[in-house]
N, C-alpha and C positions, 0 to 999 in steps of 0.2 A: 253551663253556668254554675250549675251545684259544687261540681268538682272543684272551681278559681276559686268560690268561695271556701270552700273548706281548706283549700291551699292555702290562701291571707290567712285564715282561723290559726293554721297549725307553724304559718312563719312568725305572727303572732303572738303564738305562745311560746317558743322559741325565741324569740326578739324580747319578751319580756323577762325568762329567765335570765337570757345572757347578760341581758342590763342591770338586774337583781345579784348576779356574780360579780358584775363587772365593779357595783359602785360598794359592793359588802367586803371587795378584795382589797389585799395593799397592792404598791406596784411589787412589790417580792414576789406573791403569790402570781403573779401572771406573765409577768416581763422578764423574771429572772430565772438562770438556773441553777437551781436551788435543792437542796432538800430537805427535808422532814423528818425525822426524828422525834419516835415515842413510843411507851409501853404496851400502847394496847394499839392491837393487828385489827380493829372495827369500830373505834370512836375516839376522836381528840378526847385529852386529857389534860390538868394539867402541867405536865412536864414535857407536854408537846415543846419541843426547839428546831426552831430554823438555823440550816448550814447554809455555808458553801462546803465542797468538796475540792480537797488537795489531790481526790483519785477518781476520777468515773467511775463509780460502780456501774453504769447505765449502760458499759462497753467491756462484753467479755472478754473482747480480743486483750484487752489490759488489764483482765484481773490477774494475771501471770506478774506483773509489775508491782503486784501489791507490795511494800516492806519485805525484805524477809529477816528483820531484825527489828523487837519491836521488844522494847522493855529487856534490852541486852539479852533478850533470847534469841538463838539462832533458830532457823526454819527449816524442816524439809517437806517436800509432798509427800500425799499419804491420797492414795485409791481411793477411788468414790465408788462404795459398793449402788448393787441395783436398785435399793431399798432407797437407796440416800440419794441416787439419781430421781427418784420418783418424786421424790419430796422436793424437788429444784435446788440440789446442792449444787452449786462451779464450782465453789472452792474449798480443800479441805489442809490443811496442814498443821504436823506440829510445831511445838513452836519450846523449844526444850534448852539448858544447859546441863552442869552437872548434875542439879541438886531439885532441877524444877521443869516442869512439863505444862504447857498448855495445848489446849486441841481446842484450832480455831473453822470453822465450818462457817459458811456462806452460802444462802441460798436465794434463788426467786420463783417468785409465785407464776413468774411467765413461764419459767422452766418446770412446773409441777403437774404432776398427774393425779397426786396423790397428798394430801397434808392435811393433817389434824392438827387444833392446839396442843402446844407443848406437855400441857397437863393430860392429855388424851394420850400420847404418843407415851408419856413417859409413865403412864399408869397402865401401861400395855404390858413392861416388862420390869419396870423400876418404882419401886414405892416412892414419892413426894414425901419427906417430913419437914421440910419447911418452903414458905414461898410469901417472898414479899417484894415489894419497889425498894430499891436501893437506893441512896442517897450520899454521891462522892464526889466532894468537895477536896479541895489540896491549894495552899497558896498558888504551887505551880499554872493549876489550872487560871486561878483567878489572872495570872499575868494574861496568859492567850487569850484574856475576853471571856470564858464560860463565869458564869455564876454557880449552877449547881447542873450534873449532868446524874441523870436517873437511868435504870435498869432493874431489869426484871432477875432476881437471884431466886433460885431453886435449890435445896439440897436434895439428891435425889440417893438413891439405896436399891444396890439390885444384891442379896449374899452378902459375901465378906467388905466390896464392893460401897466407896462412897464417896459422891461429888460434890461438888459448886459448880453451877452452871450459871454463868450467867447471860442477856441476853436482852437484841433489842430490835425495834422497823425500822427500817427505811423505805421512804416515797420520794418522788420526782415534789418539786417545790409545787403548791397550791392546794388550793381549800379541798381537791377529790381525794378522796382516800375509799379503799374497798382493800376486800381479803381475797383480789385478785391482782394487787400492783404491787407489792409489797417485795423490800428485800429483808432479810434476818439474819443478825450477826449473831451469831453462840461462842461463849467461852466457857469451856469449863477443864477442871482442873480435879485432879483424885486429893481426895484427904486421906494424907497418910498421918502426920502426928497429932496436928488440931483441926479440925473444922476452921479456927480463926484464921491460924496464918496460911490455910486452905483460900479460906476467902481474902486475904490481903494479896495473896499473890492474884488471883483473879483481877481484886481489883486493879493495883498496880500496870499489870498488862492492858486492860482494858480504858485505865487514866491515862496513861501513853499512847494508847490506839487514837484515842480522841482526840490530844495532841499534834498526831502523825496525821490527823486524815480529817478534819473538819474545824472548820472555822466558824464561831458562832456569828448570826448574822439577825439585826435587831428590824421587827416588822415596824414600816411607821405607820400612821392615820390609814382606815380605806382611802379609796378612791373617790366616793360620795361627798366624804369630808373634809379631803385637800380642795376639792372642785370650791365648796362653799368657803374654807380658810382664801382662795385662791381668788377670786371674781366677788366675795360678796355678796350680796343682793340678787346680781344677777346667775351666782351659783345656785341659788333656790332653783331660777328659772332653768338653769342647765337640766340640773337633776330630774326635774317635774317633767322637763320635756323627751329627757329621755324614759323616764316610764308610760307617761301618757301615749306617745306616739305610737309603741304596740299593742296596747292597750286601746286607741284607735279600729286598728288594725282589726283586732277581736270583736269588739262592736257593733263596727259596720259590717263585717261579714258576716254578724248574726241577724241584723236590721234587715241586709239584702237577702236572706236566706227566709226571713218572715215575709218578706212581702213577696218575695216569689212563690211560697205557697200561698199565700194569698190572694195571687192571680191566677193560681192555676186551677185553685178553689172555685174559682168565679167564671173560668173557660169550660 
C-alpha cells in the first residue's frame, strides 16, 4: 500500500511539472523542430533567437553537406586533432581565397569528453585582450526576417600571433537548455593589418552563414494563454483543471499515507 501511494506521490509530481511546462511553453518550444540560438552556454539571455534550420546540425551523417562556399570563400577540410576530438569537434574547415582565411570549427557537447569555457580554454595558451557581445545588423539581414543577430567576439594573442574569434550555441528548439546539449560554431580569423577589417571579414562570413543556414522564427503566446484567448471563461477552467488534477493526485496520496499510519498506530 505505502509503495502505490508513493507511486501517485511521484506521478504526481511529474504530472504537475509537465503541466507547468506545458502551459509556460509556446507551440514552438514543444511541437516544432526548431532551434535555439545564444551567447551564453548556461542561462537564456536576451538575444536568445528561435530558428528553423536550412541544415540539421542534429545529424552528423550531413554535416559533410554543410556549404563549402560561404561568403565567396571556398573550403577545404582540415584534421581534427585529438585535443579537438575531446572537446566534441565534427567539423573543422578552412574556408579561404586569395586574400582572406577563416577557420570554421563545430562542435557537440554529445561528442565531449573534455570542454572548458572558451575563456578557460583560451587562457590556457592564449591571452584574451578583448571580449564582448557583438551586435550585427545589415539591411540584407533585415530582408531574411533577422532583426538583430548577436555573438560572442574575443580577441585573443598567443606571440606574434592575433585573432578574432568569433562564436555562438546551439540547442534543439524548447525551454531545456544545459551545458550538456549544446552545439558551438567558432569563427575566427588572424589579424594581419587591422584588428577592424580582422573583424569585418569575420563578421561578413558569419552574416552570410546565418543567411545560408537559419531562418528566424517568431515564438507566439504560451500555451496557458492561447487556451484562455481560445475558450474564454471556460479556458480559466481548462488551465485550473489541468493543474489541480495532479495536484490531487499529491494530496490524496499524502491523506492516505496519514491514515495508514494511523491505523497502524492503533493495531
Amino acid at each position: 500500500m505505502q509503495r502505490s501511494q508513493e507511486y501517485l506521490t511521484l506521478i504526481g509530481l511529474f504530472s504537475l511539472v509537465g503541466v507547468c511546462i506545458l502551459l509556460l511553453s509556446s507551440p514552438e518550444d514543444i511541437f516544432s523542430s526548431l532551434m535555439v540560438i545564444d551567447v551564453s552556454k548556461t542561462q537564456k539571455t536576451a538575444y536568445e533567437m528561435l530558428v528553423s534550420t536550412k541544415f540539421d546540425f542534429r545529424k552528423t551523417e550531413e554535416l559533410p553537406n554543410l556549404p563549402k562556399s560561404i561568403a565567396d570563400l571556398d573550403s577545404r577540410e582540415i584534421d581534427i586533432s585529438k585535443s579537438e576530438a575531446k572537446m566534441g569537434a565534427l567539423l573543422k574547415r578552412m574556408y579561404s581565397d586569395e586574400n582572406n582565411s577563416i577557420l570554421f570549427l563545430l562542435l557537440s557537447s554529445k561528442n565531449m569528453t573534455e570542454f572548458h569555457n572558451l575563456e578557460i580554454c583560451y587562457e590556457g595558451s592564449w591571452n584574451i585582450t578583448e571580449k564582448e557581445v557583438l551586435d550585427i545588423k545589415t539591411e540584407k539581414l533585415g530582408e531574411a526576417g533577422f532583426q538583430d543577430i548577436h555573438v560572442n567576439k574575443f580577441i585573443i594573442q598567443r606571440g606574434n600571433l592575433e585573432m578574432v574569434v568569433l562564436h555562438w550555441f546551439m540547442w534543439d528548439g524548447g525551454i531545456v537548455r544545459s551545458d550538456k546539449n549544446f552545439m558551438l560554431i567558432q569563427v575566427g580569423t588572424a589579424i594581419d593589418e587591422s584588428k577592424e577589417q580582422a573583424e569585418e571579414h569575420a563578421v561578413e562570413f558569419t552574416r552570410d552563414f546565418f543567411l545560408k543556414m537559419y531562418k528566424p522564427v517568431i515564438r507566439s503566446e504560451n500555451i496557458g494563454t492561447q487556451i484562455l484567448a481560445r475558450f474564454g471563461a471556460a479556458g480559466y477552467l481548462i488551465d485550473a483543471l489541468l493543474i489541480i488534477i495532479p495536484l490531487l493526485m499529491i494530496f490524496n496520496a499524502k491523506i492516505f499515507y496519514r491514515d495508514e499510519r494511523k491505523e497502524r498506530k492503533r493495531m
